[in-house]
C-alpha positions as a printed Julia matrix, in Angstrom:
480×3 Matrix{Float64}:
  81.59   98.08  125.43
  83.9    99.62  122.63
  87.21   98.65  122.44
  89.74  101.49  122.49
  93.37  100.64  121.58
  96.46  103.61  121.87
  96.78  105.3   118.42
  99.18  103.19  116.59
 101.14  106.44  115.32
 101.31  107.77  118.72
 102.99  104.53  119.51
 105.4   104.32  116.75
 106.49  107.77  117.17
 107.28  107.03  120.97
 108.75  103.48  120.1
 110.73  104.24  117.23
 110.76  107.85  116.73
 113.71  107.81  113.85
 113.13  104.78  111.93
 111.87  105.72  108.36
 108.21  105.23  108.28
 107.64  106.75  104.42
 110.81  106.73  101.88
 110.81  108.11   98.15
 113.26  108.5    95.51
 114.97  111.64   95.7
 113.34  112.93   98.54
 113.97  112.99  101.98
 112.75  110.22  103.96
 110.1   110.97  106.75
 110.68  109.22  110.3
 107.86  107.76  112.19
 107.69  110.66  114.85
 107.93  113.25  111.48
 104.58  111.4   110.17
 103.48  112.05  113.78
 103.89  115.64  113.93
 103.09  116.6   110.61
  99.63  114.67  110.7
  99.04  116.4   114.13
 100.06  119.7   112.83
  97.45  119.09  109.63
  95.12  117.81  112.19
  94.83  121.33  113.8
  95.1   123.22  110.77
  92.16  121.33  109.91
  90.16  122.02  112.79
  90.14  125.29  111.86
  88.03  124.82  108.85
  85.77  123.21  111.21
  86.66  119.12  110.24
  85.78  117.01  113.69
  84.53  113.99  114.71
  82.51  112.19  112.5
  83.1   114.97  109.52
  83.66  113.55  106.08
  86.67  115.03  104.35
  86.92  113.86  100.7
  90.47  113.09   99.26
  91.09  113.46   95.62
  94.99  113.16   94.67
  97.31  110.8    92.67
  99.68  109.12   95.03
 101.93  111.57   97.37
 102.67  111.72  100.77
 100.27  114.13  101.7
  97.52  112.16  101.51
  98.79  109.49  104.17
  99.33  112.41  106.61
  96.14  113.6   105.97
  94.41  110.44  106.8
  96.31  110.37  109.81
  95.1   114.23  110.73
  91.48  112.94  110.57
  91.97  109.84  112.58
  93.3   112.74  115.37
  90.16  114.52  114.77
  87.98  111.32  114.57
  86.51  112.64  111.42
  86.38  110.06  108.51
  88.66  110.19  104.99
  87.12  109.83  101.97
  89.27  108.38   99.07
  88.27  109.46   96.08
  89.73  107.79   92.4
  91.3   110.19   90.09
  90.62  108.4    87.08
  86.98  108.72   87.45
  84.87  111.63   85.25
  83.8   114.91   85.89
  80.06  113.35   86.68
  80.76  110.71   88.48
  82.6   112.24   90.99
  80.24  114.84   91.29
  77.8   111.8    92.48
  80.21  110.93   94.93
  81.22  114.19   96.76
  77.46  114.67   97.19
  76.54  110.95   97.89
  79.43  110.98  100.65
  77.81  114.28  102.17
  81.52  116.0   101.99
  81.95  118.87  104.57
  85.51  119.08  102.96
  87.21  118.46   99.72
  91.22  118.28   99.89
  92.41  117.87   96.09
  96.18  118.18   94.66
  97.97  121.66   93.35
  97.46  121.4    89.73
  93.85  119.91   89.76
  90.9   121.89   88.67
  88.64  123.59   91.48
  86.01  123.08   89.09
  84.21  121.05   92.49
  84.22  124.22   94.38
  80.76  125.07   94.17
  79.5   121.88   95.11
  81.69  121.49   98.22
  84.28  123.59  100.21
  87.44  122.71   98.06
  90.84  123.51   99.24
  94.95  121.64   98.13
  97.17  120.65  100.07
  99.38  123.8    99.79
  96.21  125.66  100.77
  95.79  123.49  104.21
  98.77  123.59  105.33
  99.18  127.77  104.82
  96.06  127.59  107.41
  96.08  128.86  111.01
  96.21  126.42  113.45
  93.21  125.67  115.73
  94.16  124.67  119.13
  92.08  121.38  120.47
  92.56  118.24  121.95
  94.03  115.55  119.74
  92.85  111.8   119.94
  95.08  109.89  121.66
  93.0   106.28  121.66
  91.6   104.83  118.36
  88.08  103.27  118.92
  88.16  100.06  117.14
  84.36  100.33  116.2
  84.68  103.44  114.49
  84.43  104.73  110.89
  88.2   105.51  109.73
  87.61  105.64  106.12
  85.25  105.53  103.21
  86.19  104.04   99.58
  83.58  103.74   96.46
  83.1   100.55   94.8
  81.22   99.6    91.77
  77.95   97.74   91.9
  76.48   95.07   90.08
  73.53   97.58   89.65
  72.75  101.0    90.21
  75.41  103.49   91.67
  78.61  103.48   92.71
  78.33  102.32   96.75
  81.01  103.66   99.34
  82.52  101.1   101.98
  83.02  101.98  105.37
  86.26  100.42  107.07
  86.33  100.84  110.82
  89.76  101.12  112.84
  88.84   97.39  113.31
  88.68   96.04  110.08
  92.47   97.82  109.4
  93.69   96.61  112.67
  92.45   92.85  111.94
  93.59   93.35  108.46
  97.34   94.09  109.21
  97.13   91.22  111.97
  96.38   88.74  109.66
  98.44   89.57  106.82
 101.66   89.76  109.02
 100.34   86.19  110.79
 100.47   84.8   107.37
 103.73   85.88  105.56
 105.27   86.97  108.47
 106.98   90.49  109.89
 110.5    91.64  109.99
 111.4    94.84  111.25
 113.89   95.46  108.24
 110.55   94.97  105.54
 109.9    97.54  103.23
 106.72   97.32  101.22
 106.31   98.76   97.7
 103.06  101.27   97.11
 102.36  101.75   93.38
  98.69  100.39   93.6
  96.77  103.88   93.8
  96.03  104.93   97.29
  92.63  105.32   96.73
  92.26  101.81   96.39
  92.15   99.75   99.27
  94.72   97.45   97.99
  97.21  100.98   98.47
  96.01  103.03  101.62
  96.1    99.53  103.23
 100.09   98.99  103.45
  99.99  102.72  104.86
  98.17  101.88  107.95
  99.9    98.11  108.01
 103.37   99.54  107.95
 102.61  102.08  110.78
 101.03   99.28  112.81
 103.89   97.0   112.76
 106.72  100.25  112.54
 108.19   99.39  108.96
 109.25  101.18  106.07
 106.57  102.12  103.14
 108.45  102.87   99.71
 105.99  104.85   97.58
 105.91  105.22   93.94
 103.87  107.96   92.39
 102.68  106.19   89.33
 103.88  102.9    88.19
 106.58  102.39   85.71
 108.4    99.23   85.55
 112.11  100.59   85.6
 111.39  102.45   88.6
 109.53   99.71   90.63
 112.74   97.09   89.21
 115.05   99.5    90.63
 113.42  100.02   93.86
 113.48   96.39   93.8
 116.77   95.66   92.96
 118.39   98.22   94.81
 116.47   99.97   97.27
 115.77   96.4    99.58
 112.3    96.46   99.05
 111.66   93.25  100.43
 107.59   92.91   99.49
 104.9    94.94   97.0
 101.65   94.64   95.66
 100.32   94.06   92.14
  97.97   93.04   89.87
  98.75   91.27   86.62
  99.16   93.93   84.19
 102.17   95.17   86.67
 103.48   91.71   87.12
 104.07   90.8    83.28
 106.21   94.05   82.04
 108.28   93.65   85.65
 108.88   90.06   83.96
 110.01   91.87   81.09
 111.9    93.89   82.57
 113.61   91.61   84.52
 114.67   89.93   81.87
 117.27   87.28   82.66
 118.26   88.69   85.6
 117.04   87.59   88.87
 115.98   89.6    92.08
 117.63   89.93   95.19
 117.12   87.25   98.1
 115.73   90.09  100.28
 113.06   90.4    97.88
 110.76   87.8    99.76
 107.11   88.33   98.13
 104.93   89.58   95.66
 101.36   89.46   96.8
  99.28   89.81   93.42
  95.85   90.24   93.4
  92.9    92.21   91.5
  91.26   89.2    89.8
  92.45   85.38   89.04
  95.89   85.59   86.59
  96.41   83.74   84.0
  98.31   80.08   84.65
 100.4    80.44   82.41
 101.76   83.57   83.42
 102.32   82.02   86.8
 104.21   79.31   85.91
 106.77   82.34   83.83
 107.17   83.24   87.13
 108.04   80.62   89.32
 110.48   79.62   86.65
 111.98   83.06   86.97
 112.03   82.17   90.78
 109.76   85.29   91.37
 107.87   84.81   94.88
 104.35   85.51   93.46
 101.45   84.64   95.88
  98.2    85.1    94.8
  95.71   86.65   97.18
  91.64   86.94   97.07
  89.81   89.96   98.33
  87.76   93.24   97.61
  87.26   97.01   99.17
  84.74   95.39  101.2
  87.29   93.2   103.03
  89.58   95.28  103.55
  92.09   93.79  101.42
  93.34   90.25  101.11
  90.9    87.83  103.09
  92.72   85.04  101.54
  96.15   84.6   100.7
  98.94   81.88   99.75
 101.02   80.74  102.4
 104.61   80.75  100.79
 105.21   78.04  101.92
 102.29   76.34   99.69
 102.64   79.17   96.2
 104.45   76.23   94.4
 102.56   73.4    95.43
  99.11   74.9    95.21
  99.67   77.46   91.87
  96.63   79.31   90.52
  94.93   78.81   94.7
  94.4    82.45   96.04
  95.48   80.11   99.35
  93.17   79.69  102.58
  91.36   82.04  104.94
  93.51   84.02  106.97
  93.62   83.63  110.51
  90.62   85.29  111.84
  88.83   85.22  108.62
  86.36   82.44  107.33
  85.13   81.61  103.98
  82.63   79.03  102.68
  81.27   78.21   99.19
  77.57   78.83   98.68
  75.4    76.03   96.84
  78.44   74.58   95.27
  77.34   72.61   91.93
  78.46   69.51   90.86
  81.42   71.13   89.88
  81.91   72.48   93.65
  81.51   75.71   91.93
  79.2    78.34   94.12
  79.49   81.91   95.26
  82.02   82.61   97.88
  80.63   83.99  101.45
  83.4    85.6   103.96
  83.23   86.27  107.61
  85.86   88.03  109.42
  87.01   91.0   112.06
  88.37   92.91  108.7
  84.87   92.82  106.74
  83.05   96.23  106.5
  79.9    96.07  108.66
  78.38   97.87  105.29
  77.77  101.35  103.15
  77.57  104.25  103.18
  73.83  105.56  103.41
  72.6   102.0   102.07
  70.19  100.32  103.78
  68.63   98.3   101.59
  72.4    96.97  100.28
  73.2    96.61  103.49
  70.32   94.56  104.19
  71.15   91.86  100.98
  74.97   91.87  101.71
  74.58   90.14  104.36
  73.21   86.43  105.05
  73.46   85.13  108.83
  76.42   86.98  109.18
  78.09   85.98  106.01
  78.97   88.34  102.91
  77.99   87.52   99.8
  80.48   88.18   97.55
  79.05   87.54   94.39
  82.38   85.83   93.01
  82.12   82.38   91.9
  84.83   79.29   93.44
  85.63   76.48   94.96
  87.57   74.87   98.04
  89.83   71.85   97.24
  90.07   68.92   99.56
  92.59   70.64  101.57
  90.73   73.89  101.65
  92.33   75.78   99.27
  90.35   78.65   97.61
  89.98   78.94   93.92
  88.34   82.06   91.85
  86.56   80.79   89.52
  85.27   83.72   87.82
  84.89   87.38   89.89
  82.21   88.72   90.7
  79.65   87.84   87.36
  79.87   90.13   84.38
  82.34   92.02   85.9
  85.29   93.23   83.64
  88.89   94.01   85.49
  90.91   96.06   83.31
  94.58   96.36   84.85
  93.15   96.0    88.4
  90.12   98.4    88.05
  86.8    96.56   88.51
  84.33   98.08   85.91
  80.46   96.91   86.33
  78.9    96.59   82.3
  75.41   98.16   83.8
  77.45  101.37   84.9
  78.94  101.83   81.27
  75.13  100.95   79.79
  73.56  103.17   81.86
  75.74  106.25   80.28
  75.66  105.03   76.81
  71.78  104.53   76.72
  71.29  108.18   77.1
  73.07  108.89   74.13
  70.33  110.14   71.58
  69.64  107.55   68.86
  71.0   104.17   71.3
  67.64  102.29   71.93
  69.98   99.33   74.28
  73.26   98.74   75.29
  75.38   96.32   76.5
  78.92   95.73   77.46
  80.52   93.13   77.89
  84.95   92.2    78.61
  87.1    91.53   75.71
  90.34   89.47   76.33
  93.65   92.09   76.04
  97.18   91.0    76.19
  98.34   94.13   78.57
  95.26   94.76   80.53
  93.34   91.69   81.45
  90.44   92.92   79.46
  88.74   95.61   78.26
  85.16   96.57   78.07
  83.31   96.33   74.51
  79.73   97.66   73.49
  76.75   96.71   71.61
  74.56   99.06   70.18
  70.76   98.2    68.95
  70.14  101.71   67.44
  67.03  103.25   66.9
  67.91  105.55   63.98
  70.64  105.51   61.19
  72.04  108.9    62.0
  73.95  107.49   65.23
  77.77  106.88   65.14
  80.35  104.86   66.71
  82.44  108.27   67.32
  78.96  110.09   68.81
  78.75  107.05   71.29
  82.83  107.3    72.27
  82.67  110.99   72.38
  79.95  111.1    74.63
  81.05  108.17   76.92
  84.53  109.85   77.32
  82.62  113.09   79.06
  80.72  110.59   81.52
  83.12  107.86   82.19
  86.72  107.2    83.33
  88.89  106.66   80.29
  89.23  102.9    81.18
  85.57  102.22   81.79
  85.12  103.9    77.74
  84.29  100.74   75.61
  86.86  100.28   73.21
  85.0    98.64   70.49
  81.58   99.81   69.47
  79.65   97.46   67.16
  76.23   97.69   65.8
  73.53   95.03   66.07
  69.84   94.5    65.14
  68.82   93.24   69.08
  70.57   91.48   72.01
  70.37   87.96   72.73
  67.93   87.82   75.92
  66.54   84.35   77.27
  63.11   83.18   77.38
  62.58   85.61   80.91
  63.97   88.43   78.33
  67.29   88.58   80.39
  70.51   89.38   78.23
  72.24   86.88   77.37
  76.02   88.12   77.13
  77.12   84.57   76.41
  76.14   85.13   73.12
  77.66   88.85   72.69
  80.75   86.32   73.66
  80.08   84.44   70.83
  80.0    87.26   68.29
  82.99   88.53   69.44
């Protein structure tokens, strides 16, 4: 039997109908029975253009309200919203509007229709100038279905997109507000992209538990420190790129005692950067979790972010994780089980198939537990590179660079950088003399998103492989 639950905006709206749901800088603040009405009014507009249930309506904007009450329009419809990352190339999103089967693609003002013949393409300003289509609206929210769809990298082949249920969201906001606790005077910061799962996520959190969302278009540390130190933002979201210029920024100063946490995630930070912060005070908790959780599946109790520093804390509530042939280190890979896991992708059997083991994911990351069952991330998922948050697979880059003309092999591999984590870096066995460093980078920029681009080419005879002929990128490591 399928559970069916009221729809949490319909709730809001009736529960607190004028409490600010969605605030900006110098822009008028929308109310949670506003977010109600628009979305419904979008809803019907987009019935007209023949969206319903089960329809997959791609989403392809930088961060702006809109896109919020457009995810909301579909969940009236029951059709499904597929976030789609603006950073990525002309190609690769071209794989992913048709991989995702889009009946619809909804895309910002000043963006290109250049999509338009491979999908029916319309903006925002272009939806809501649409007649209205009069039909029933949901009212209940089916916890087993499909809500929305996000694309994550792969450790081979293409790009795979997640499918989050009303569930997993539901179970996600539950155990995020049963670990750092709710007040009904929180306001949580959104400058992670909402295409990410680590941004659209505090959208449907907030409206579950009727707080305040302060959104910031693109990040820029004076305006997130100001929103912090005078707009009583009281929690946000980074990764570590964000968290070391607000450090900066911050200077000497210290933030306000309503600011209560920072929840950083993205990949493991480094220690030391950690201990800057807690002797700036700075409530940093690390979390641990990935598109296909739904967000954070493990997270620091504040209680324990002193005590336990560099832990990305314990299981949440309903969530279980367990370490996977743990060496004699207790190193292995880390397997989760929860309510807020994705049940699997998109169109994938086969993945869906080898994600899964007795009911556990596989995560591919490598930790440990501690004797009090504290999770540590060893090392994300292997080979992977995470460049200011953005996970970026070396196959995916290798694939693109091996078709330039004159590249025999390719590999990739993540070089250490002070602002972004790291950054990917390539090795080229050529199979001519007449190939260049600049023919490789101009031809990667037309495939790939500007941060996947390696940003070091360098030339070698062959690549270190193992006695099974497997790469070695230890070794590329070594060179570097």
């Amino acid at each position: 039997m399928s559970q069916a639950i009221p729809h949490w905006l319909d709730k809001q709206a009736a529960l607190v109908p004028n409490k600010i749901a969605i605030e900006q800088a110098n822009r008028e603040p929308i109310t949670f029975l506003e977010l109600k009405e628009k979305s419904e009014l979008v809803a019907r507009k987009l019935a007209q253009l023949n969206v319903k249930k089960d329809t997959h309506v791609g989403i392809l904007a930088a961060n702006r309200t809109d896109i919020i009450i457009a995810v909301y329009a579909l969940s009236y419809l029951q059709a499904v919203a597929v976030l789609l990352n603006t950073r990525l190339a002309e190609a690769e999103l071209n794989y992913q509007i048709k991989d995702a089967a889009l009946h619809l693609l909804i895309i910002s003002e000043e963006a290109d229709r250049k999509y338009a013949n491979r999908v029916q393409t319309k903006t925002f300003q272009d939806i809501y100038t649409t007649e209205e289509k009069n039909v029933m609206l949901k009212t209940e929210l089916n916890l087993e279905q499909p809500f929305t769809m996000m694309y994550t990298s792969g450790t081979t082949g293409r790009p795979k997109a997640v499918i989050h249920t009303y569930g997993n969201y539901w179970w996600s906001a539950v155990n995020s507000s049963l670990n750092l606790g709710m007040s009904h005077h929180d306001k949580w910061l959104v400058v992670l992209p909402m295409f990410h799962i680590g941004g659209l996520s505090i959208f449907i959190r907030s409206v579950i538990y009727g707080t305040a969302v302060y959104l910031v278009e693109k990040f820029d540390e004076k305006v997130v420190h100001e929103a912090i130190m005078k707009r009583n933002v009281t929690i946000m979201s980074v990764v570590t790129v964000m968290l070391q210029k607000l450090m900066e920024e911050l200077g000497d100063d210290h933030y306000p005692n309503t600011f209560r946490c920072m929840l950083l995630g993205g990949g493991p930070a480094p220690k030391v950067l950690l201990e800057r912060a807690q002797a700036k005070n700075i409530p940093v908790f690390q979390s641990y979790g990935m598109t296909e959780t739904t967000a954070q599946i493990a997270a620091l109790n504040p209680s324990d972010a002193l005590t336990k520093l560099g832990s990305s804390g314990k299981p949440l509530l309903s969530a279980d994780i367990k370490i996977s042939e743990p060496g004699e280190d207790s190193v292995g890979e880390i397997f989760v089980k929860g309510p807020m896991v994705t049940n699997g992708y998109y169109n994938r059997q086969l993945a869906n198939k080898n994600l899964f083991k007795a009911g556990w994911l596989a995560t591919g990351d490598m930790g440990y537990l501690d004797e009090e069952g504290y999770l540590y991330v060893v090392d994300r998922r292997k080979d992977l590179i995470i460049s200011g948050g953005e996970n970026i697979y070396p196959s995916e880059i290798e694939q693109i660079l091996t078709r330039v003309s004159g590249v025999k092999e390719a590999a990739v591999i993540g070089k250490a950088n002070e602002v972004w984590g790291e950054v990917p870096v390539a090795f080229i066995v050529a199979s001519n003399n007449t190939i260049s460093a600049e023919k490789i980078s101009s031809f990667a920029k037309k495939h790939l998103a500007k941060y996947k681009c390696p940003k070091e080419i360098h030339f070698i005879e062959q690549l270190p492989r193992n006695a099974s002929n497997k790469l070695v990128r230890t070794e590329l490591h070594r060179l570097l």
